[in-house]
C-alpha positions in Angstrom: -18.2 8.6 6.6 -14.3 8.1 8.2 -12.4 10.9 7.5 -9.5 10.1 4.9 -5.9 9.5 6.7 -4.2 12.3 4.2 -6.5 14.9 2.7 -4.2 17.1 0.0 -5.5 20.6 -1.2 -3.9 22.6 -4.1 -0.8 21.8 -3.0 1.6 24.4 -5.3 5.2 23.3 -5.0 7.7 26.1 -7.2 11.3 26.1 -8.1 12.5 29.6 -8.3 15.8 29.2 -11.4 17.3 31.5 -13.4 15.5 30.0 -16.3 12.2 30.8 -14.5 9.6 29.5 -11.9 9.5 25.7 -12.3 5.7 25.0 -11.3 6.4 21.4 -10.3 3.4 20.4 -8.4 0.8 22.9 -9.7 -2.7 22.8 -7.6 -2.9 19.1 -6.8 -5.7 17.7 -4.6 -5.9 14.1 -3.7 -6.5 12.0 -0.7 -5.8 8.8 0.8 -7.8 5.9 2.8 -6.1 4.5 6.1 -5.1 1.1 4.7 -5.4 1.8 1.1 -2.4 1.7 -1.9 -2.8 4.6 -4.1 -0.8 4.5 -7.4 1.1 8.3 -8.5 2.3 7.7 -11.9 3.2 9.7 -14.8 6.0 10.4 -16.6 9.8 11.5 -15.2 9.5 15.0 -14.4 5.5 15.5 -14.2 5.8 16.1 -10.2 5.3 12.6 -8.5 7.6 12.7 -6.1 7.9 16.9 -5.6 4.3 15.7 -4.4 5.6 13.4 -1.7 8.5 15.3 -0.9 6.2 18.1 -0.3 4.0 16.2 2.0 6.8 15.5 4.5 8.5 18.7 3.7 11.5 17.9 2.5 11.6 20.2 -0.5 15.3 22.1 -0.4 15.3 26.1 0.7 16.2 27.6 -2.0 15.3 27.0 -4.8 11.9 25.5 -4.0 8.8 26.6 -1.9 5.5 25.0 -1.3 3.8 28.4 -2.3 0.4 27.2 -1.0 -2.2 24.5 -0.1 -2.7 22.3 2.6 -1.6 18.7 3.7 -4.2 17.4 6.3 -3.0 14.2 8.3 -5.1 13.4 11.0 -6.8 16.2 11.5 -3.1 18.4 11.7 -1.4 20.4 8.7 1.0 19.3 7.9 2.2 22.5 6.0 1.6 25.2 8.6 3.0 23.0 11.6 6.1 23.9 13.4 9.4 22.1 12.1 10.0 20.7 15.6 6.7 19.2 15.4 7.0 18.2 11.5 10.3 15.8 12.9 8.2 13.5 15.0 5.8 12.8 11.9 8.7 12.5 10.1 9.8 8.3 9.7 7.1 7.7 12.8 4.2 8.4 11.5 4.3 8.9 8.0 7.9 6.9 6.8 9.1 7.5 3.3 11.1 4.7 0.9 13.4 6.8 -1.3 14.3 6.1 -5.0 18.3 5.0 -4.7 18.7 2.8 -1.4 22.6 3.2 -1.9 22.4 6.7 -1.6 19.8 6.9 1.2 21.4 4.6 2.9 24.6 6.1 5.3 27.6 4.6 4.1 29.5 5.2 7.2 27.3 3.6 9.6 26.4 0.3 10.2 22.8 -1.4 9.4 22.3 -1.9 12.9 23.1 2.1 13.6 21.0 3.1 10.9 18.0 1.3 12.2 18.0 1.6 15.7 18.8 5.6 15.6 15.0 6.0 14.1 13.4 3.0 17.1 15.4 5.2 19.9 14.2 8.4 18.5 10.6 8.0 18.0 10.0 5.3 20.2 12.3 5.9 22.7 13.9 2.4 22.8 17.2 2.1 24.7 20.3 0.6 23.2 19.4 -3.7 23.6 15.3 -3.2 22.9 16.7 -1.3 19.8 19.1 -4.0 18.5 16.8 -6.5 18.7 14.4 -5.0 17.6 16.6 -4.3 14.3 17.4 -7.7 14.3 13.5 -8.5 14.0 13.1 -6.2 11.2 15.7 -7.5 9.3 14.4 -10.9 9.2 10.8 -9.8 8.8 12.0 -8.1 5.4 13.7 -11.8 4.7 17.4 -10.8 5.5 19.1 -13.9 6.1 21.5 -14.4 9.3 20.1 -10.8 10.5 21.9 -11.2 14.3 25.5 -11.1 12.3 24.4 -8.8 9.4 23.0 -6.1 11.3 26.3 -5.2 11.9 27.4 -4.8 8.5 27.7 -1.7 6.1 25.6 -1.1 3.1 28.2 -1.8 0.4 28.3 -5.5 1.6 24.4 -5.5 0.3 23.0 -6.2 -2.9 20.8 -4.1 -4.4 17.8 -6.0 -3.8 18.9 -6.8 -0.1 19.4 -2.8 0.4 15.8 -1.8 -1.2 14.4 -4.8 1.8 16.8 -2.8 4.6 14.9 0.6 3.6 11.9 -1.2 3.9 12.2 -2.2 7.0 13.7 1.3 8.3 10.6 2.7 6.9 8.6 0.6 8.7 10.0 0.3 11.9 7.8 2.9 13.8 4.9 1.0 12.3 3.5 4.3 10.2 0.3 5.0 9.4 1.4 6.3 6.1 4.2 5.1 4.0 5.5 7.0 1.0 7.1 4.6 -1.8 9.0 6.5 -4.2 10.1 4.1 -7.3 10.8 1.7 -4.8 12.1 -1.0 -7.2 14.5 1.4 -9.1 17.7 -0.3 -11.0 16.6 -4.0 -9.4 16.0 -6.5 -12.2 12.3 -7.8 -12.5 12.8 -10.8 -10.4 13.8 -9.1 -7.6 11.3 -6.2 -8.4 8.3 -8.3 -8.0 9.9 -9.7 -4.7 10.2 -6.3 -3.1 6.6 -5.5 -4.3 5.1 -8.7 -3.0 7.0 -8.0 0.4 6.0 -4.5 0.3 2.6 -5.0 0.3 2.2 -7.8 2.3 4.0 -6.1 4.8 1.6 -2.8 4.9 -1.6 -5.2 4.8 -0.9 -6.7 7.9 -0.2 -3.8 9.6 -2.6 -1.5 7.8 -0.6 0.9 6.3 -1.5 3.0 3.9 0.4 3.2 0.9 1.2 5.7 -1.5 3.4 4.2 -4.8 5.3 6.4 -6.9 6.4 5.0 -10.0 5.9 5.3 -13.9 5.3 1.2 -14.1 1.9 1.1 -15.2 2.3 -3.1 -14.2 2.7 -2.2 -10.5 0.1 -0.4 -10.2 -2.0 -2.4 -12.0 -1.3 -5.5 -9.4 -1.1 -3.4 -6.2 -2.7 0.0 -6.3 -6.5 0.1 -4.9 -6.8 3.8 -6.9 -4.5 5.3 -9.3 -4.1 9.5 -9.7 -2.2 10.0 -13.2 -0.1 12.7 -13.4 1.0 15.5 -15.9 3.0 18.7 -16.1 2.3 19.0 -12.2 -1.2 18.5 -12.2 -3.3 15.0 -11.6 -5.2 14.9 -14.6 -7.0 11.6 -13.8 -8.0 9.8 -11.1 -10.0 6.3 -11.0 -10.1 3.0 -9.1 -7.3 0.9 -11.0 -9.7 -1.4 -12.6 -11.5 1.3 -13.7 -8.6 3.6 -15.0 -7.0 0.4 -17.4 -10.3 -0.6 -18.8 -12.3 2.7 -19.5 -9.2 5.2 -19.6 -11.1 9.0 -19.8 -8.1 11.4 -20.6 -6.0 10.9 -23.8 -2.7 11.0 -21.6 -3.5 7.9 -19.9 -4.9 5.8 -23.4 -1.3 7.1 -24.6 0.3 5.4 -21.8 -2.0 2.3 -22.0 -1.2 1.8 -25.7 2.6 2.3 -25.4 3.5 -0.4 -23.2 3.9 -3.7 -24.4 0.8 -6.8 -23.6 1.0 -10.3 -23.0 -2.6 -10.6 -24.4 -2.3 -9.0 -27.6 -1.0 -10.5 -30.8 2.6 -10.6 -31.5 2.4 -8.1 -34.5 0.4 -5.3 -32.8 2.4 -2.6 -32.8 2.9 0.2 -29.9 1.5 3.3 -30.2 4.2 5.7 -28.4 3.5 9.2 -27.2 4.9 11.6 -30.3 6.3 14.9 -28.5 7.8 15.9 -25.1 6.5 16.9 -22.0 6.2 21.0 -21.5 8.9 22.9 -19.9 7.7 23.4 -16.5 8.9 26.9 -16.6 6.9 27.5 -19.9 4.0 25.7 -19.5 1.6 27.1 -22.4 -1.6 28.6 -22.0 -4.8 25.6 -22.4 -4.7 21.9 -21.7 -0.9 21.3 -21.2 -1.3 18.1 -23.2 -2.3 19.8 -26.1 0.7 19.4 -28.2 1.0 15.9 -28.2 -2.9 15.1 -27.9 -4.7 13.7 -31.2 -8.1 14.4 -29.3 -7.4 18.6 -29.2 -9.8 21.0 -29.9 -9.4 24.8 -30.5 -10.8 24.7 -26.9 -8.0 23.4 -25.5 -5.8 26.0 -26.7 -7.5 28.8 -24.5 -9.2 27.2 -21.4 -7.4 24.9 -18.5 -9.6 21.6 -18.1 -10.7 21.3 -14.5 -10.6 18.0 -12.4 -14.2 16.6 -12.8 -16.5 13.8 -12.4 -16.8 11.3 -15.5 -18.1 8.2 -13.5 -18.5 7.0 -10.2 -15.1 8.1 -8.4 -13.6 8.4 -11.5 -12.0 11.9 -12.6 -10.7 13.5 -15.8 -8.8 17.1 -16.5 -10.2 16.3 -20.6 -12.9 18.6 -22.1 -12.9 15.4 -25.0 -13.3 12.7 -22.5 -15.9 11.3 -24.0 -14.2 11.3 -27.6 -11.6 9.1 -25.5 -13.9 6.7 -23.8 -15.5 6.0 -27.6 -11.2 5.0 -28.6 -11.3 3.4 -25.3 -13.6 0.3 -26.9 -11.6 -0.1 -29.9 -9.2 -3.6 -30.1 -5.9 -1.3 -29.3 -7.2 -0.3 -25.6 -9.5 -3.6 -24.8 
């Protein structure tokens, strides 16, 4: 069996405050296939994109740390590895969309600059193979008139028409890993499911793998091949997307099933929101960190941590009531 492209090991990422340690990535493992779309999602603040931040990392010194773990890409890892050697992976081999593209994007320097600074770093391109190679970027994202474009600045870019330029700066070294955090951010829905379309066509044809980072449970129920679900900086289920919508094992995901609205239910079903808040990261409580908000909780869950196990074939809960939660799973609510 091929080895997986991006094998993750208890990766521990910590914030060091004056309120506390904020445990934001708390012992995660996960891995990736080459040429696979995995879906992160969860809720704001449960360590999504700490995770991917960690992987390349980017994590600011002080106040965060990655405290321990490993990040194994290609057989290298990624965590122990020299920064000098850290800077070539860095946008060449594994490339990174981030969540605002006005505020990734340098206001001060053209398109063009933008792009062709990353084609003559990596790959060494002079000046003119650079350019036009930009200028072939631009138009295989679908930016119209790219030869005159390319030389404006981001401001003179819609929103939609920025999100496609990050795109094709994250794919201009053709990586074998690309890291997709909330990539359709403040874009309408329209223009969302463009990018997304574009996206992933893009990474099929030239067999990238694909991690998406979002808390749309609709994108990654039309793009992701797996799905790891994440809470209070731990993945607490993991599943092939199929499997994850239709036989949901941990109450955490049902919750988030049930609270988003459904095109095949009747109109006067109501939503079943989450009651509660997510735990303070710096507080965490003892037990299953769902607890509080979890109508499936036992006094078990109070004292012991569940573990990341087997429920299925490839499919993972972090619930000691799983199977309490694959019985709800079959009522009308979550069919």
């Amino acid at each position: 069996m091929a080895e997986p492209l991006l094998q993750v090991e208890e990766l521990r990422t910590y914030f060091y405050t004056e309120e506390g340690v904020v445990k934001a990535v708390d012992g995660v493992t996960f891995h990736i296939e080459p040429g696979e779309i995995l879906g992160l999602v969860g809720e704001s603040g449960c360590g999504k994109t700490v995770s991917a931040l960690s992987i390349l990392r980017l994590i600011p010194i002080p106040p965060g740390k990655i405290v321990s773990g490993s990040v194994q890409f290609e057989g290298e890892d990624l965590i122990s590895m020299s920064e000098t050697h850290i800077r070539h992976i860095r946008g060449n081999k594994i490339a990174m969309i981030f969540q605002e593209p006005m505020t990734s994007l340098n206001p001060v320097l053209t398109i063009g600059r933008q792009l062709t600074e990353t084609l003559e770093l990596h790959l060494k391109m002079d000046r003119a193979s650079a350019i036009q190679r930009a200028i072939e970027l631009l138009e295989m994202v679908g930016i119209p008139e790219a030869r005159t474009r390319i030389n404006d600045y981001p401001h003179q870019f819609s929103g939609g028409m920025r999100q496609r330029v990050m795109i094709a700066m994250a794919l201009s070294c053709n990586p074998k890993l690309l890291l997709a955090d909330e990539p359709t951010t403040a874009l309408d829905v329209t223009i969302q499911a463009q990018i997304l379309e574009l996206l992933t066509r893009l990474t099929r044809e030239l067999g990238t793998s694909v991690i998406i980072i979002t808390h749309n449970l609709g994108v990654v129920a039309r793009y992701a091949d797996r799905v790891n679900v994440m809470y209070a900086g731990k993945i607490i289920e993991s599943a092939t997307a199929e499997d994850l919508y239709h036989q949901p094992r941990h109450p955490y995901t049902l919750g988030l099933l049930r609270s988003v609205p459904r095109l095949d239910q009747a109109r006067k079903e109501k939503l079943e929101p989450i009651e509660g808040m997510p735990p303070d990261l710096a507080r965490i409580p003892p037990g299953c960190s769902f607890r509080a908000r979890c109508r499936f909780a036992v006094d078990r869950c109070a004292e012991d941590v569940p573990p990341l196990l087997p429920v299925g074939n490839g499919h993972h809960s972090a619930c000691w009531e799983w199977e309490r939660v694959a019985k709800a799973t079959k009522s009308p609510a979550a069919a």
